[in-house]
mmCIF file of the N, C-alpha and C atoms, coordinates in Angstrom:
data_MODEL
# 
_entry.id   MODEL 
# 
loop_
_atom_site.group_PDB 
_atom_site.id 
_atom_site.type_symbol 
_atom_site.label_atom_id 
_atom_site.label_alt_id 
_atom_site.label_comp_id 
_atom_site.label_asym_id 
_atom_site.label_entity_id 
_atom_site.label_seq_id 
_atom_site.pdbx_PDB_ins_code 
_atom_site.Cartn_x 
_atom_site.Cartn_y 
_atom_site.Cartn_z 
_atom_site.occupancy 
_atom_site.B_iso_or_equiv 
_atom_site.pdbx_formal_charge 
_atom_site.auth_seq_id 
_atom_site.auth_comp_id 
_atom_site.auth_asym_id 
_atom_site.auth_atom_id 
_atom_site.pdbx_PDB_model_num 
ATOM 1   N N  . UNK A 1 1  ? 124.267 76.558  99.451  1.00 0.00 ? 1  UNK A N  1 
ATOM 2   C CA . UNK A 1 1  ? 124.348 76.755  100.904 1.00 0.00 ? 1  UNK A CA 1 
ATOM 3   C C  . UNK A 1 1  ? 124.041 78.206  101.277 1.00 0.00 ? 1  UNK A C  1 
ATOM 4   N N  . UNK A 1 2  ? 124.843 78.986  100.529 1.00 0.00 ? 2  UNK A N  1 
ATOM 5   C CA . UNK A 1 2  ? 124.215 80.645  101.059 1.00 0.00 ? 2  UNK A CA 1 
ATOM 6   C C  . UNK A 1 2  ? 122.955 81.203  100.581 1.00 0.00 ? 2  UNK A C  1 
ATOM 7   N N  . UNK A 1 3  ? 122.040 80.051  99.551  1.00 0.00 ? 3  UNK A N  1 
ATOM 8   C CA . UNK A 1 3  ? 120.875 80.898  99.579  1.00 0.00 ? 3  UNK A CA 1 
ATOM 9   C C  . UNK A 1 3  ? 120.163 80.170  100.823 1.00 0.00 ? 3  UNK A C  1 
ATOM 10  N N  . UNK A 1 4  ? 120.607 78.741  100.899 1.00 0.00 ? 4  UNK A N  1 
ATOM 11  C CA . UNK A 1 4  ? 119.422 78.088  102.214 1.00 0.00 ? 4  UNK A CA 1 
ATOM 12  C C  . UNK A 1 4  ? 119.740 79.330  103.551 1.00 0.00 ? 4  UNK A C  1 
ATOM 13  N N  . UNK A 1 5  ? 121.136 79.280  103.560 1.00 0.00 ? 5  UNK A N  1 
ATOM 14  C CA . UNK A 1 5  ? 121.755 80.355  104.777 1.00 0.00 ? 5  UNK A CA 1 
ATOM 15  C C  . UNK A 1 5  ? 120.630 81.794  104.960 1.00 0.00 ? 5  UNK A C  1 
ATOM 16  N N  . UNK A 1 6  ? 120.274 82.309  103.826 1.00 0.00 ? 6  UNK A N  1 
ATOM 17  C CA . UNK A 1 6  ? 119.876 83.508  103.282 1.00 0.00 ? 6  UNK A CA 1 
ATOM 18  C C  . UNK A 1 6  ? 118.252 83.454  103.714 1.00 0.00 ? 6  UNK A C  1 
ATOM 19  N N  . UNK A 1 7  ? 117.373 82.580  103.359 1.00 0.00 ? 7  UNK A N  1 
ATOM 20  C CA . UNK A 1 7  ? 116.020 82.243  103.263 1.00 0.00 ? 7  UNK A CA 1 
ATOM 21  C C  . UNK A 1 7  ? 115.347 82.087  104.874 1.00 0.00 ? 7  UNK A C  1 
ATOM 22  N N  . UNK A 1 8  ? 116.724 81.462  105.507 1.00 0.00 ? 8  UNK A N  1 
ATOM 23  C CA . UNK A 1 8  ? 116.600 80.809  107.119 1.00 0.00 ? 8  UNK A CA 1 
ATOM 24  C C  . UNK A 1 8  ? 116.541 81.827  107.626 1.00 0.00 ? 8  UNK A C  1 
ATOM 25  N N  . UNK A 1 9  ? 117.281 82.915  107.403 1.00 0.00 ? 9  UNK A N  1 
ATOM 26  C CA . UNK A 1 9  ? 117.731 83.931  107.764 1.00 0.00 ? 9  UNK A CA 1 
ATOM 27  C C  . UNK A 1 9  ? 116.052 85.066  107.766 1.00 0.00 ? 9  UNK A C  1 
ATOM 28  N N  . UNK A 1 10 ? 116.058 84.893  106.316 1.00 0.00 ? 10 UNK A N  1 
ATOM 29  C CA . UNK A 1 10 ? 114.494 85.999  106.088 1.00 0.00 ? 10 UNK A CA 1 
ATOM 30  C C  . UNK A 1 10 ? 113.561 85.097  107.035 1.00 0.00 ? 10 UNK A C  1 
ATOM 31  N N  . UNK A 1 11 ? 113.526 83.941  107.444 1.00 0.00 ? 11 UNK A N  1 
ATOM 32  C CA . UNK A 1 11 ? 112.666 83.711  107.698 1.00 0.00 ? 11 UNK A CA 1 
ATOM 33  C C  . UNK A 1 11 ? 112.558 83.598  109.606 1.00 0.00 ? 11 UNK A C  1 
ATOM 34  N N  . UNK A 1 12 ? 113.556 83.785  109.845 1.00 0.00 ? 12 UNK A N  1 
ATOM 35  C CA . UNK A 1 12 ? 113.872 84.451  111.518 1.00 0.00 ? 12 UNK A CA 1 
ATOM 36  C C  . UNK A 1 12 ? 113.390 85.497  111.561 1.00 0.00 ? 12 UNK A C  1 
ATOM 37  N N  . UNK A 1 13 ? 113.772 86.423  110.661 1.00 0.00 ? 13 UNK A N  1 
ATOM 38  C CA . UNK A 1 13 ? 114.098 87.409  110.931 1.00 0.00 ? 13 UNK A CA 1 
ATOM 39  C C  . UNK A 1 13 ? 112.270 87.766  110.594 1.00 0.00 ? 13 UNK A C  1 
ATOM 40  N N  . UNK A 1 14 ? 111.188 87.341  109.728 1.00 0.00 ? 14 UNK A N  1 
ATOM 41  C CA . UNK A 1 14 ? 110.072 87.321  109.883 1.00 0.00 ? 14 UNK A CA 1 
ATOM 42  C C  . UNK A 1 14 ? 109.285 87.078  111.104 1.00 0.00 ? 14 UNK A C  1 
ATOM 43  N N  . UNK A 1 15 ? 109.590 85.488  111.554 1.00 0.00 ? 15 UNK A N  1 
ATOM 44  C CA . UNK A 1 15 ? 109.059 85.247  113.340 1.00 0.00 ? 15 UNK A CA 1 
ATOM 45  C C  . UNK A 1 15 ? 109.463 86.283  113.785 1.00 0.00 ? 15 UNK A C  1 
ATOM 46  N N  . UNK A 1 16 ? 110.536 86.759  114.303 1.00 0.00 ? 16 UNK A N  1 
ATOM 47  C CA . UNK A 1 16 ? 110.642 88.073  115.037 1.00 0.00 ? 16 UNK A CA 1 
ATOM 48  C C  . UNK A 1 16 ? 109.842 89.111  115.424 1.00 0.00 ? 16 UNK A C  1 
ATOM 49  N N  . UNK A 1 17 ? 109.420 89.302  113.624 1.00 0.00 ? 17 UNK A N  1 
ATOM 50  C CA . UNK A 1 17 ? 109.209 91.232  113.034 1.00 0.00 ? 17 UNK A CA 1 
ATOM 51  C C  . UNK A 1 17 ? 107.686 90.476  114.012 1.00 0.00 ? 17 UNK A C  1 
ATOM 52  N N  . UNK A 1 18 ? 107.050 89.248  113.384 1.00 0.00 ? 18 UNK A N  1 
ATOM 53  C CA . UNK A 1 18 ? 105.921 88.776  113.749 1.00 0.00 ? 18 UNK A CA 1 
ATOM 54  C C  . UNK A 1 18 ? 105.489 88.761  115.415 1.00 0.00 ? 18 UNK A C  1 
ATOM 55  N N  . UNK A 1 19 ? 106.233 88.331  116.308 1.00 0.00 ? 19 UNK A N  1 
ATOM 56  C CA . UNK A 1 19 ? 106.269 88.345  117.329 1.00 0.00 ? 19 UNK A CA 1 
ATOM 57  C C  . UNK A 1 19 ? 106.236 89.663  118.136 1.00 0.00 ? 19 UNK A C  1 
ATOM 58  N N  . UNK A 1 20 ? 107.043 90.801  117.503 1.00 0.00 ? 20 UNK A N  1 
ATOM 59  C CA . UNK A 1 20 ? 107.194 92.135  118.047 1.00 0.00 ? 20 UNK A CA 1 
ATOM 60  C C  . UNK A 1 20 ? 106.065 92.534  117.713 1.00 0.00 ? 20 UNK A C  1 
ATOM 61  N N  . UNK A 1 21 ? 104.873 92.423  116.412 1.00 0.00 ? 21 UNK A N  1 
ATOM 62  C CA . UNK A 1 21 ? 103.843 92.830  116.465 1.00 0.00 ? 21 UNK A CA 1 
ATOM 63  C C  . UNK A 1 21 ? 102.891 92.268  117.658 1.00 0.00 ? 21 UNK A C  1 
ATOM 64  N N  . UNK A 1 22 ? 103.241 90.928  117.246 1.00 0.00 ? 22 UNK A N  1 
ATOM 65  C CA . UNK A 1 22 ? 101.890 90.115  118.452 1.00 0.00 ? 22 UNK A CA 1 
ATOM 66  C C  . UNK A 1 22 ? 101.910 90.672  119.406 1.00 0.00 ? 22 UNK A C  1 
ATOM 67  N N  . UNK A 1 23 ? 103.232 91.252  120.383 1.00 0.00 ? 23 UNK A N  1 
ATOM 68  C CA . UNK A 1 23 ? 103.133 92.024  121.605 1.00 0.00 ? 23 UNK A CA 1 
ATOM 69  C C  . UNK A 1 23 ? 102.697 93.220  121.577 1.00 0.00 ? 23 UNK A C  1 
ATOM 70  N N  . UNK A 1 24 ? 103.189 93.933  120.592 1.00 0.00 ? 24 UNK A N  1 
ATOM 71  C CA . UNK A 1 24 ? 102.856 95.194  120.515 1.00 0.00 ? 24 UNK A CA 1 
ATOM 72  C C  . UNK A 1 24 ? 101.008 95.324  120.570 1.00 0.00 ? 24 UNK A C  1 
ATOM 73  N N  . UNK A 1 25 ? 100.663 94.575  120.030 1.00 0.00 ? 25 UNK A N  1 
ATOM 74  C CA . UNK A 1 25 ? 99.389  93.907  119.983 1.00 0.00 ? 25 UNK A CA 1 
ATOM 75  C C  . UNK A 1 25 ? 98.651  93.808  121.564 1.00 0.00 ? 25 UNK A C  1 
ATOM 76  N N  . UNK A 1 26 ? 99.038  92.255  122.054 1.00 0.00 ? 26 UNK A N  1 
ATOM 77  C CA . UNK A 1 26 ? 98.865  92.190  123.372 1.00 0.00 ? 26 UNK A CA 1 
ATOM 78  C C  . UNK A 1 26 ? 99.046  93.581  124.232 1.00 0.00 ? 26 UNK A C  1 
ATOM 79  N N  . UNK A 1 27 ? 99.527  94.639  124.109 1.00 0.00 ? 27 UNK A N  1 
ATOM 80  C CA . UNK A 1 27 ? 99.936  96.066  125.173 1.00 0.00 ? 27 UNK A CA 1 
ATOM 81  C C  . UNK A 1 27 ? 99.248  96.994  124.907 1.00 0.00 ? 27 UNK A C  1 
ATOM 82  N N  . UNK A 1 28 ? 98.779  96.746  123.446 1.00 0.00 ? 28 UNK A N  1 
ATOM 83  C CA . UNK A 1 28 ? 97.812  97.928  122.825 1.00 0.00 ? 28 UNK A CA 1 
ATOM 84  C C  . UNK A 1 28 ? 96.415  97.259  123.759 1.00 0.00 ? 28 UNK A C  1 
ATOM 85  N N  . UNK A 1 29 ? 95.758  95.878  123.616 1.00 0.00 ? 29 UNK A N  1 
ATOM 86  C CA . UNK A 1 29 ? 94.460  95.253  124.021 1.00 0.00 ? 29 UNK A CA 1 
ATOM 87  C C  . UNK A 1 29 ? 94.697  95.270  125.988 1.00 0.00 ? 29 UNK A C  1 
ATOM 88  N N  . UNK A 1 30 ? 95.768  94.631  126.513 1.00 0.00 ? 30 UNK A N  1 
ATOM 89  C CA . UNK A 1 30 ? 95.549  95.074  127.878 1.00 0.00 ? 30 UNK A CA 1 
ATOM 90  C C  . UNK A 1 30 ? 95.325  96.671  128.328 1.00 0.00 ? 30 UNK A C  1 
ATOM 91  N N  . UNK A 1 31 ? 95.779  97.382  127.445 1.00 0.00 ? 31 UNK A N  1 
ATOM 92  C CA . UNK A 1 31 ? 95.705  99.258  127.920 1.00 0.00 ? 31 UNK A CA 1 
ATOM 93  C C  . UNK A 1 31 ? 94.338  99.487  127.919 1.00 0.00 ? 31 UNK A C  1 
ATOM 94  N N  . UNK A 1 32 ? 93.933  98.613  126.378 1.00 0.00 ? 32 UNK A N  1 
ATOM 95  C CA . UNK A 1 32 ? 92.683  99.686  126.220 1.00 0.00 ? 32 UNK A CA 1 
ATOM 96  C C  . UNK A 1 32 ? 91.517  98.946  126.796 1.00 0.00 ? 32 UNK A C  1 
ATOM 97  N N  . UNK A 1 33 ? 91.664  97.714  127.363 1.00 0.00 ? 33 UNK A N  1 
ATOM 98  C CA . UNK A 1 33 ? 90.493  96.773  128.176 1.00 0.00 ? 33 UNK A CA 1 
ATOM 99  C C  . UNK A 1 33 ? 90.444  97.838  129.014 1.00 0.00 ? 33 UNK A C  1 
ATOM 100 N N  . UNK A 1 34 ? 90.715  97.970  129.891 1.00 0.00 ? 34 UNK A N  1 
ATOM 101 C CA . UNK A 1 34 ? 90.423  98.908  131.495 1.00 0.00 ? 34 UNK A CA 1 
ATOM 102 C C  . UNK A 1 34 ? 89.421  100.128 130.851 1.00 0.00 ? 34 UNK A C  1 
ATOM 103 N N  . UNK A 1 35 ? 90.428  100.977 129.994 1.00 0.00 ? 35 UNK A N  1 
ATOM 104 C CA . UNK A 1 35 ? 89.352  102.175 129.573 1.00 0.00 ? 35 UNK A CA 1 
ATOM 105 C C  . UNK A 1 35 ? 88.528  102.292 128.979 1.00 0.00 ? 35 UNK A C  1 
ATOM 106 N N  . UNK A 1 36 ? 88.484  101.030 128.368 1.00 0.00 ? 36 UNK A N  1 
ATOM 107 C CA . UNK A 1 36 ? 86.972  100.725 127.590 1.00 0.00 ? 36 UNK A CA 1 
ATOM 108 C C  . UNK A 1 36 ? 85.589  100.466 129.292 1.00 0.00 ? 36 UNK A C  1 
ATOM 109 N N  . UNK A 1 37 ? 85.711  99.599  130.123 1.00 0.00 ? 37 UNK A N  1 
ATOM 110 C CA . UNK A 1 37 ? 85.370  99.185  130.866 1.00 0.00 ? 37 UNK A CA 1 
ATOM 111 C C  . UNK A 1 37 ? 84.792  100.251 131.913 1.00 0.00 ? 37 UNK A C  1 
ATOM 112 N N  . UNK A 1 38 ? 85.685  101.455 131.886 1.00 0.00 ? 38 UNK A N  1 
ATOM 113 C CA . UNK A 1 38 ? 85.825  102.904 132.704 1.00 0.00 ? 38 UNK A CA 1 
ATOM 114 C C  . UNK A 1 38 ? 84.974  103.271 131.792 1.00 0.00 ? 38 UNK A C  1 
ATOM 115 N N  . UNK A 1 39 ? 84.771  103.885 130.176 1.00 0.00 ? 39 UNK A N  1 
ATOM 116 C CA . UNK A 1 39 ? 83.777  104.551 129.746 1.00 0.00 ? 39 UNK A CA 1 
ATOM 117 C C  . UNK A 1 39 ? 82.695  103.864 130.063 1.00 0.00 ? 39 UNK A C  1 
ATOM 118 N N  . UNK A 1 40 ? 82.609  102.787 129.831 1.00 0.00 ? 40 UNK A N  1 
ATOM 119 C CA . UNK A 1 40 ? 81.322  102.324 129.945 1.00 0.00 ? 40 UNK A CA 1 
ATOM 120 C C  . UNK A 1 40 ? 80.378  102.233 131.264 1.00 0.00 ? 40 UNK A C  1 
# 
């Protein structure tokens, strides 16, 4: 039971880390659309 507990656990705690990138992601690509668009 505490390794299934343990694994469920790494594996939340992965979607998460995953998700905080995807946005971080999405904020980096909406910023830099506009100023790409402006140099050009």
């Amino acid at each position: 039971m505490v390794k299934l507990n343990l694994s469920l656990k790494m594996e939340i705690g992965a979607i998460f880390k995953i998700a905080e990138v995807v946005e971080i992601v999405n904020k980096i690509q909406t910023v830099q659309k506009p100023s790409d668009s402006k140099c050009k």
